[in-house]
LUMNULO-15135 format. One line per 3 residues: number of its first residue (from 1); their letters; for each residue x, y negated, z of N, C-alpha, C. Coordinates in steps of 0.2 Angstrom, whole numbers, plus 2048, in hexadecimal, padded with zeros to 3 digits. Layout:
BEGIN
NUM = A = X:Y:Z:X:Y:Z:X:Y:Z ~ ...
END
This chain:
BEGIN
1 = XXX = 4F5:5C3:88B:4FA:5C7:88E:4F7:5CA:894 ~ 4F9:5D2:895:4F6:5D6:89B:4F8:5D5:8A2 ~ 500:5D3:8A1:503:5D5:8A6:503:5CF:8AC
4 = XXX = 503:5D1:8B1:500:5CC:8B9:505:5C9:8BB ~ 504:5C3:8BE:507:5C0:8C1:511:5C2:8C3 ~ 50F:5C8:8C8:514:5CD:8CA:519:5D0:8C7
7 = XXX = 515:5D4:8C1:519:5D5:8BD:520:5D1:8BA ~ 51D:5CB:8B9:522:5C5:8B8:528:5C5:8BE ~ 525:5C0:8C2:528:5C0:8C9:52B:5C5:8CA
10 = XXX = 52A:5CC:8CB:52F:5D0:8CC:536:5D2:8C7 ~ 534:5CF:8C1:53A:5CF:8BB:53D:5CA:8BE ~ 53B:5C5:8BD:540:5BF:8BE:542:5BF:8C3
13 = XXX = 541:5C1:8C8:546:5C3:8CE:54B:5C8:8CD ~ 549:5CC:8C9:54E:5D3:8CA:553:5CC:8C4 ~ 551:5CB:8BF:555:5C5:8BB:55B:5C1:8BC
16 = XXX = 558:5BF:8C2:55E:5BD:8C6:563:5C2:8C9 ~ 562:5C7:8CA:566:5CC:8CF:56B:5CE:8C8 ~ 568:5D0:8C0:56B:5D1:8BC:573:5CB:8B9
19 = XXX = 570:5C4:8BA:573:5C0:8B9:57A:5C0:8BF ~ 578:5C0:8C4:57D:5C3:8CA:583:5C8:8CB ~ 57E:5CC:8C6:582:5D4:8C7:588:5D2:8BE
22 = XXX = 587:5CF:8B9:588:5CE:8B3:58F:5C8:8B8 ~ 58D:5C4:8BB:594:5C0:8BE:597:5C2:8C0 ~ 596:5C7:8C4:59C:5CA:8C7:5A1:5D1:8C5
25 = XXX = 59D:5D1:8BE:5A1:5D5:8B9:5A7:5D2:8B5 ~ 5A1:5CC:8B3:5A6:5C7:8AC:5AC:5C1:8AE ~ 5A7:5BC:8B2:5AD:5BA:8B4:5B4:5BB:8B8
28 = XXX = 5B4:5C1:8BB:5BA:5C3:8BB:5BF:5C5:8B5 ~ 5BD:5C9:8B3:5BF:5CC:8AB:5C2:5C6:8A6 ~ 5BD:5C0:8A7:5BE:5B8:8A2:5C3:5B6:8A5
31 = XXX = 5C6:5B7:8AB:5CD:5B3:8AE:5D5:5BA:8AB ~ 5D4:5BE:8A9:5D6:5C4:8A6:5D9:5C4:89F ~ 5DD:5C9:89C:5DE:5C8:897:5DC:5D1:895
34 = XXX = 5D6:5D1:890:5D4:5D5:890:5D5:5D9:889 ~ 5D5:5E2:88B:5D3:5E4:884:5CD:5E4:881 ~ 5CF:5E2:87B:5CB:5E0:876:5CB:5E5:86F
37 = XXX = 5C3:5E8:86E:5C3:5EC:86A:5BC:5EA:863 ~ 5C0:5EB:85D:5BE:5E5:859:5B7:5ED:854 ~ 5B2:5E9:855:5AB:5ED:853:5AB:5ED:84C
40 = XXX = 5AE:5E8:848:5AD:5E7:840:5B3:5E9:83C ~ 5B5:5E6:838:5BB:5EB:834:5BF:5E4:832 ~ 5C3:5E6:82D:5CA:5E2:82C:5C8:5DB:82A
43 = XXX = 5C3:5DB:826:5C1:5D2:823:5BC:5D1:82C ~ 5B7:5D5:82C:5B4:5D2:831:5B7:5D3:83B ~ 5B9:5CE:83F:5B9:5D0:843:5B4:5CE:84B
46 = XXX = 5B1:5D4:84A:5AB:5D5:850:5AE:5D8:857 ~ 5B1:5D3:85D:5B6:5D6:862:5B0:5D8:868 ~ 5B1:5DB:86B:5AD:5E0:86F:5B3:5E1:877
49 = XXX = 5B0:5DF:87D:5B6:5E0:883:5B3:5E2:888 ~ 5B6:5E6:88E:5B5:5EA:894:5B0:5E6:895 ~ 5AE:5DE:896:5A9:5DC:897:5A4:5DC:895
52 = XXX = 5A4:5DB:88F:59E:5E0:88B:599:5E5:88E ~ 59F:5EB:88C:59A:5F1:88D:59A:5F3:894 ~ 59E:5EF:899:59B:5F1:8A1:597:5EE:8A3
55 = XXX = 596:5E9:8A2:590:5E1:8A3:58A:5E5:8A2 ~ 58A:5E8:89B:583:5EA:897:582:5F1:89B ~ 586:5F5:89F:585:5FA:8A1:584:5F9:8A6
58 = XXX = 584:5F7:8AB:580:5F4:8B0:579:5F1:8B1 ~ 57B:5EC:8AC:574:5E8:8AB:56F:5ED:8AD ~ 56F:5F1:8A7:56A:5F8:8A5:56B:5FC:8AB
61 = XXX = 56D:5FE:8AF:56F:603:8B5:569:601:8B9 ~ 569:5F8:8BA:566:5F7:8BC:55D:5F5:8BC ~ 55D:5F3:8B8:556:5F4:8B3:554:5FA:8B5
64 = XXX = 556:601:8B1:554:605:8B1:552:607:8BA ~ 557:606:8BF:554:608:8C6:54D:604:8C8 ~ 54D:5FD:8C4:546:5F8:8C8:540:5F9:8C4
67 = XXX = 542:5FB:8BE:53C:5FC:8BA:53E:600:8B5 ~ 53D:606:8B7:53F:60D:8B1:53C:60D:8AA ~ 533:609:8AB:532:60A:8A5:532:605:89F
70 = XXX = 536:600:8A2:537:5F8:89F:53D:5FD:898 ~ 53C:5FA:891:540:5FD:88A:548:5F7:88E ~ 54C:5FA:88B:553:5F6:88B:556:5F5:885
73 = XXX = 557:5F0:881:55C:5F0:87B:564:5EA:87C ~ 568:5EB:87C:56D:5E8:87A:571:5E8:875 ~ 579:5E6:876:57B:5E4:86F:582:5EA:86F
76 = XXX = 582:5EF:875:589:5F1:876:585:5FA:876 ~ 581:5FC:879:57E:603:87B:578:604:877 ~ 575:609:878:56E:60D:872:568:60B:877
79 = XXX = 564:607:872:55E:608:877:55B:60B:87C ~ 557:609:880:552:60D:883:54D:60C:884 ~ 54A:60F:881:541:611:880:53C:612:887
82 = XXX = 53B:60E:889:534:60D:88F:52E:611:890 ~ 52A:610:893:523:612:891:51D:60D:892 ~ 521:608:895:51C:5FE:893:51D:5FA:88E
85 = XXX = 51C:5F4:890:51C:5F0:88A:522:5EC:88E ~ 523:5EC:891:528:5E8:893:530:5EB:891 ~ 533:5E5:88D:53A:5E6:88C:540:5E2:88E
88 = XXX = 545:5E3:890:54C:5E1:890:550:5E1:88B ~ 554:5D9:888:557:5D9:882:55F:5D6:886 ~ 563:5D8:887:56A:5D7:88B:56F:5D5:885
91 = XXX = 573:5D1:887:578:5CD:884:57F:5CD:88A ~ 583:5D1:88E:584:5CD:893:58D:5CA:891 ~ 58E:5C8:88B:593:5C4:88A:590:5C1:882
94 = XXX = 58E:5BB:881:58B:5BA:87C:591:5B3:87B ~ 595:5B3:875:59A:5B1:875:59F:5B3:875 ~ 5A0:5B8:875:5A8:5BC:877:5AE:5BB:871
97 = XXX = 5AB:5B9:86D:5B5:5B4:86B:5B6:5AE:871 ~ 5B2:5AB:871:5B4:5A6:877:5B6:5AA:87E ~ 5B1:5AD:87E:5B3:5B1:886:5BC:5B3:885
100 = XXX = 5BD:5B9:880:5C5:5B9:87F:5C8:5B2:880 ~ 5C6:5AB:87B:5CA:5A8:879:5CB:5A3:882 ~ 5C7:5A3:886:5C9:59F:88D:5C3:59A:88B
103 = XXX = 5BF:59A:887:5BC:594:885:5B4:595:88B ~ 5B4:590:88F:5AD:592:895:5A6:591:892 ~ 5A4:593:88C:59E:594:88A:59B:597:889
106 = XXX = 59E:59D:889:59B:5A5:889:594:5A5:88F ~ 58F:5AA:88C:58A:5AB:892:586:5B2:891 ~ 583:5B3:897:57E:5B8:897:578:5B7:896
109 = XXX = 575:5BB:891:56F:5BB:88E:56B:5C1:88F ~ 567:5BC:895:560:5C3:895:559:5C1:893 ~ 556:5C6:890:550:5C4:88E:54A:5CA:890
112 = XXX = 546:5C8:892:541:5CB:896:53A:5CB:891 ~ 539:5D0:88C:531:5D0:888:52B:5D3:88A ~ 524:5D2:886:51F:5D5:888:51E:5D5:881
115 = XXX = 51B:5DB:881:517:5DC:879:51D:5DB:874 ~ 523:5DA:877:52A:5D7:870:52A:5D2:86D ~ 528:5CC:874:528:5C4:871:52A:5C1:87B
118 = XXX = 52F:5BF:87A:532:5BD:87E:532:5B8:885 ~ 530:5BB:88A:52C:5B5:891:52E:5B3:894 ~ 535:5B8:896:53B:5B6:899:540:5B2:898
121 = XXX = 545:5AE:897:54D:5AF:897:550:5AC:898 ~ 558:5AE:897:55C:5AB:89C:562:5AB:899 ~ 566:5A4:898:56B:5A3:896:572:59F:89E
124 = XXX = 574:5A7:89F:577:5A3:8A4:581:5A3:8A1 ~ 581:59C:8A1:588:59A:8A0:58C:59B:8A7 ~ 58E:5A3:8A8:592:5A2:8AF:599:59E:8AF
127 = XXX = 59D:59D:8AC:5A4:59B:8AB:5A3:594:8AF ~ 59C:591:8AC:59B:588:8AF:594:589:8B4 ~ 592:58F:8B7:58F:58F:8BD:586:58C:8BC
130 = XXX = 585:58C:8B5:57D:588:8B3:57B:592:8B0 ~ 576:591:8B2:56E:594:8B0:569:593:8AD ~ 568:592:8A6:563:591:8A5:55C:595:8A3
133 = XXX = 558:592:8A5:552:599:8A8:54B:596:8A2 ~ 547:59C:8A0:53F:599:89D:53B:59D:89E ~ 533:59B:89E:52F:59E:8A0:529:59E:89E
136 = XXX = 529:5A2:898:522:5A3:893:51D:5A6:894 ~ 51E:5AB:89B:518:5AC:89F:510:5AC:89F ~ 50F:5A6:8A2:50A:5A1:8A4:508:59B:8A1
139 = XXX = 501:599:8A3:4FF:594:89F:503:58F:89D ~ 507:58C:8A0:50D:589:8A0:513:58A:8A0 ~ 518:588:898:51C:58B:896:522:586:89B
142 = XXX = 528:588:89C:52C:587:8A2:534:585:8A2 ~ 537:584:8A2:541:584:8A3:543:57F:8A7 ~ 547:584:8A9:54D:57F:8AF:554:584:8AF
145 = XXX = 559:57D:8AF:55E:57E:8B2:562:57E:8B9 ~ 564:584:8BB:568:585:8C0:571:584:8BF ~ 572:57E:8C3:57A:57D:8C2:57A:57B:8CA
148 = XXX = 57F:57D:8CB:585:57D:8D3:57D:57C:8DC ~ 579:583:8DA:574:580:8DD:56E:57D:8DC ~ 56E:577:8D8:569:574:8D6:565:575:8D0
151 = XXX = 55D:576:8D2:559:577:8CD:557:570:8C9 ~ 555:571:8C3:555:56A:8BF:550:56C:8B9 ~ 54A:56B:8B7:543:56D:8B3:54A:56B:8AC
154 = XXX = 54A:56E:8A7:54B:56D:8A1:546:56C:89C ~ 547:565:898:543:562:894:547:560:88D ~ 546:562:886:549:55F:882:547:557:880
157 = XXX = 549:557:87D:54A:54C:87B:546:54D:874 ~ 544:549:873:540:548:86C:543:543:868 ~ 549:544:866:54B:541:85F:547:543:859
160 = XXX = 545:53F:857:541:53D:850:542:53D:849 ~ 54B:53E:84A:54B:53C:841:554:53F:842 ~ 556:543:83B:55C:546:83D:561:542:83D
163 = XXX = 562:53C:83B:566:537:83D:56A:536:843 ~ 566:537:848:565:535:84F:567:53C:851 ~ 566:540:84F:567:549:851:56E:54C:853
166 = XXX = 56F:550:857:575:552:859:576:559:856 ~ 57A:55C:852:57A:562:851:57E:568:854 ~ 57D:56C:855:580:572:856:581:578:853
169 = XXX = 586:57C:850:587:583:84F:58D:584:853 ~ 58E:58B:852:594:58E:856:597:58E:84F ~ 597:593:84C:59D:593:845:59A:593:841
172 = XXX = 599:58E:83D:596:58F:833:59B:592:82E ~ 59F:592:831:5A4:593:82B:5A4:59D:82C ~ 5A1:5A0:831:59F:5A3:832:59A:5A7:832
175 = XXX = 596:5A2:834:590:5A7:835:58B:5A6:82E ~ 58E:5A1:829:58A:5A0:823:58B:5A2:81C ~ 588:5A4:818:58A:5A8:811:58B:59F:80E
178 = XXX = 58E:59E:807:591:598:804:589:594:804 ~ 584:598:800:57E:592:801:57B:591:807 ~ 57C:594:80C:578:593:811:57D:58E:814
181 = XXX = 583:58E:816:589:588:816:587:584:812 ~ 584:584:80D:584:57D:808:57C:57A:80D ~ 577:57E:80F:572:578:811:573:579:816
184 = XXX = 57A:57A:81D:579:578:823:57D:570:822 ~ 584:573:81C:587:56C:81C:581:565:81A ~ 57B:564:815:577:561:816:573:55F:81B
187 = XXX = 573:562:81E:570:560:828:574:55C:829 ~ 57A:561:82A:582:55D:82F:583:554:82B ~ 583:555:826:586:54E:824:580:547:826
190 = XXX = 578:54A:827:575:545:828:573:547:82F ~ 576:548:834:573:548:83A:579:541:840 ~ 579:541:845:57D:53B:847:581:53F:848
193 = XXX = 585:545:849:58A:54A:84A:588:551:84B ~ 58D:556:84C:58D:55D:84D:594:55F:852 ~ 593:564:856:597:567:859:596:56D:859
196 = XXX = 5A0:572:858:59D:577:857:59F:57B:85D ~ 59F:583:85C:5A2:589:861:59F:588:869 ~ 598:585:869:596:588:86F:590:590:872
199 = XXX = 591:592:86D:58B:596:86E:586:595:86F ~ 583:59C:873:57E:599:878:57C:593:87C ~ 584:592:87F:581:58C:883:581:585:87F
202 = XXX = 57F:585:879:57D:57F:873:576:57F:874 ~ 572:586:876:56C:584:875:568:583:87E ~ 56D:586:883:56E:582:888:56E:579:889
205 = XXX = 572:578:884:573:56F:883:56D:56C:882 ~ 568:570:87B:564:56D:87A:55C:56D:87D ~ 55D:572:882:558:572:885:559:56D:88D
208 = XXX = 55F:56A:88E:561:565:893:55F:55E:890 ~ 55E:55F:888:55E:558:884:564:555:883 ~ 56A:559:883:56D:553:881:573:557:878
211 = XXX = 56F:55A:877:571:55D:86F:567:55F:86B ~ 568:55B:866:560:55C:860:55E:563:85C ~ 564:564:85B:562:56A:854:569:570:856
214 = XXX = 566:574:855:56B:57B:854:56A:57F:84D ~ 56E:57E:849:56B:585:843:574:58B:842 ~ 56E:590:845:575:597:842:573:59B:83F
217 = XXX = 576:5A0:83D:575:5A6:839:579:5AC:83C ~ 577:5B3:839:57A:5B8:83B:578:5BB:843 ~ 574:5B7:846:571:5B8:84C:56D:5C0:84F
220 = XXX = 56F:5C2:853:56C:5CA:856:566:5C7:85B ~ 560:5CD:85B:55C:5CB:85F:55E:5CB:867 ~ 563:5CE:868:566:5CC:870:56C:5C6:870
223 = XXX = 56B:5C2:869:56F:5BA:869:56A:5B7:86B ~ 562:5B6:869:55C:5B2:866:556:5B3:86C ~ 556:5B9:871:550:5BB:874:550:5B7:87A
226 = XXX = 556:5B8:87D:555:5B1:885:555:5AA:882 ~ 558:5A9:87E:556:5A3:87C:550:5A0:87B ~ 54A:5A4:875:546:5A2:876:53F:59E:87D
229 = XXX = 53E:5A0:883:53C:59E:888:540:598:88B ~ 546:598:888:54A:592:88D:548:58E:888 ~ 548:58D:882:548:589:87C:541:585:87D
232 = XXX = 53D:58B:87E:535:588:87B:533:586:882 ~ 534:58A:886:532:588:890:535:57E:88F ~ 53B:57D:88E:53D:576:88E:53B:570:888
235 = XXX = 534:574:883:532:570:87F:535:571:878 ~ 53A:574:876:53C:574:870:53B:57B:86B ~ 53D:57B:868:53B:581:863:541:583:85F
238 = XXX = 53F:58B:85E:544:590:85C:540:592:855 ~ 541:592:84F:53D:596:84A:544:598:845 ~ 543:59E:840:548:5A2:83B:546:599:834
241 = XXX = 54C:59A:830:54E:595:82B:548:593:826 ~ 543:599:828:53A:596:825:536:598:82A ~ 537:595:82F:534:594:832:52F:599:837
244 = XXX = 533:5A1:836:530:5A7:838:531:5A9:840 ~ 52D:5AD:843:531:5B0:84A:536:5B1:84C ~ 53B:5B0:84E:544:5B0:84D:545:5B6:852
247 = XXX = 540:5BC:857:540:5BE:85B:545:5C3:859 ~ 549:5C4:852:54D:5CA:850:552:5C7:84C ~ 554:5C0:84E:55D:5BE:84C:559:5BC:846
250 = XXX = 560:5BC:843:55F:5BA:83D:563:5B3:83B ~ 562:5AE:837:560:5A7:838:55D:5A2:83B ~ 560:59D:840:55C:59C:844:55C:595:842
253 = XXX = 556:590:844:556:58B:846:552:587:84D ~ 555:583:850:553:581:858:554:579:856 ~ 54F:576:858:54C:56E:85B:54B:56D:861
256 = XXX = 54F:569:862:54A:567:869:544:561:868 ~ 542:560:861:53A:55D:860:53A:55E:859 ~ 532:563:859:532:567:855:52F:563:84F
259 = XXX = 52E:55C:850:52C:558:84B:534:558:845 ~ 538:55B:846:53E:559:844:540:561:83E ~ 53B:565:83E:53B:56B:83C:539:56B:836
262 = XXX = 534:569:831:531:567:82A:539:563:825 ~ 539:561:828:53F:55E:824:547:562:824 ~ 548:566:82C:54E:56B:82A:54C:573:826
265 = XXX = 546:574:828:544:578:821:544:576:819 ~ 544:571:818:543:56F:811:54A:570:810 ~ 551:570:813:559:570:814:55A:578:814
268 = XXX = 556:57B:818:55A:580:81B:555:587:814 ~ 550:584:813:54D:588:80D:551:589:808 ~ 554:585:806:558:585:800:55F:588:7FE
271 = XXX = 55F:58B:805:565:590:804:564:594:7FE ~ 569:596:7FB:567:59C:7F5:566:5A5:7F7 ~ 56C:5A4:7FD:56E:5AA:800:568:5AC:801
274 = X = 567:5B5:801:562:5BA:804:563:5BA:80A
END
């Protein structure tokens, strides 16, 4: 990679100012009963809220002023085209059935790329006041959480065997076509449990160590790009259902030790589903 020390440190600074600027849009709005405008049709429904598109408009307002030639994409406005390598991939309500429903695990997702593999990111759950930060940068790869103040190095746990394994999705009964359900329910029945409907902050969990596996589908590249840094900065690993770059959604699966990945692809291969 080309890019100097600076270049970094000056993003991850503004990063924080984004995260800032995103809190003082959403959480007030979260305490709100807001309208809600549904982006997919009668069978599917995709809800979209003033938090949404003003969080995401700002984000970019701001970007654009610190570093005009940085590219911007997110999940709500049209891209923007740069004239560097460096990109911005924004989520700033990722979650938003929860966010409607009251449920406080909704978060903002920034993701800060080079070349369009991801160095930066940041999963910050405002509603519970944790930040989770990672930093693919430098020779060493990096994560920590911020909650009420206090910084804390994020490390995943090394379960060994899925027995022993915690599972996470947000919703399968959603996010998966019928075979693709048929081999997460073979996960789910041999792992020591599952929890579902946290979002984001499931994979927040797993990089504190205290959840093993995350597998979902249906994933957008601004669900999947902050992620990555916090995942693999705390030691665990993010790869697509064969085991490809996940840098553009898709199907995802996350470990927090990667020795546990060979045997959920041999499950997760077997889906029938394209």
């Amino acid at each position: 990679m080309t890019f100097t020390p600076t270049d970094i440190s000056d993003r991850l600074a503004l990063m924080q100012h984004l995260s800032e600027a995103a809190r003082a849009i959403t959480l007030p709005l979260f305490e709100t009963d807001l309208a809600i405008t549904n982006k997919g049709d009668n069978v599917l429904f995709d809800p979209v809220t003033e938090a949404d598109i003003e969080g995401e408009r700002v984000l970019r307002q701001i970007i654009r002023d610190a570093f005009p030639k940085d590219s911007i994409e997110g999940e709500e406005l049209p891209d923007y085209q740069g004239e560097n390598d460096f990109s911005w991939t924004l989520d700033p309500i990722d979650g938003t059935r929860g966010f409607i429903a009251g449920v406080p695990v909704w978060s903002t997702l920034i993701a800060l790329s080079y070349q369009g593999q991801p160095v930066l990111g940041l999963i910050d759950v405002a509603a519970q006041d944790k930040c989770y930060w990672g930093d693919l940068s430098g020779e060493t790869k990096r994560a920590w959480r911020v909650h009420a103040g206090e910084t804390t190095t994020l490390n995943t746990r090394k379960v060994d065997t899925l027995k022993a394994a915690i599972l996470g999705c947000t919703e399968p009964l959603a996010m998966f076509k019928p075979g693709e359900r048929a081999a997460y329910e073979i996960i789910r029945r041999g792992v020591r449990f599952s929890r579902l409907g946290l979002d984001a902050y499931g994979y927040g969990l797993l990089c504190e160590g205290r959840m093993d596996i995350v597998i979902e589908g249906l994933l957008k590249p601004c669900d999947v790009r902050a992620l990555m840094p916090v995942i693999e900065g705390a030691g665990g690993k993010i790869t697509g259902w064969h085991g490809q770059n996940p840098v553009d959604g898709g199907r995802i699966v996350c470990v927090g030790n990667e020795a546990l990945l060979p045997e959920l692809y041999t499950y997760l291969q077997r889906a029938m589903d394209s």
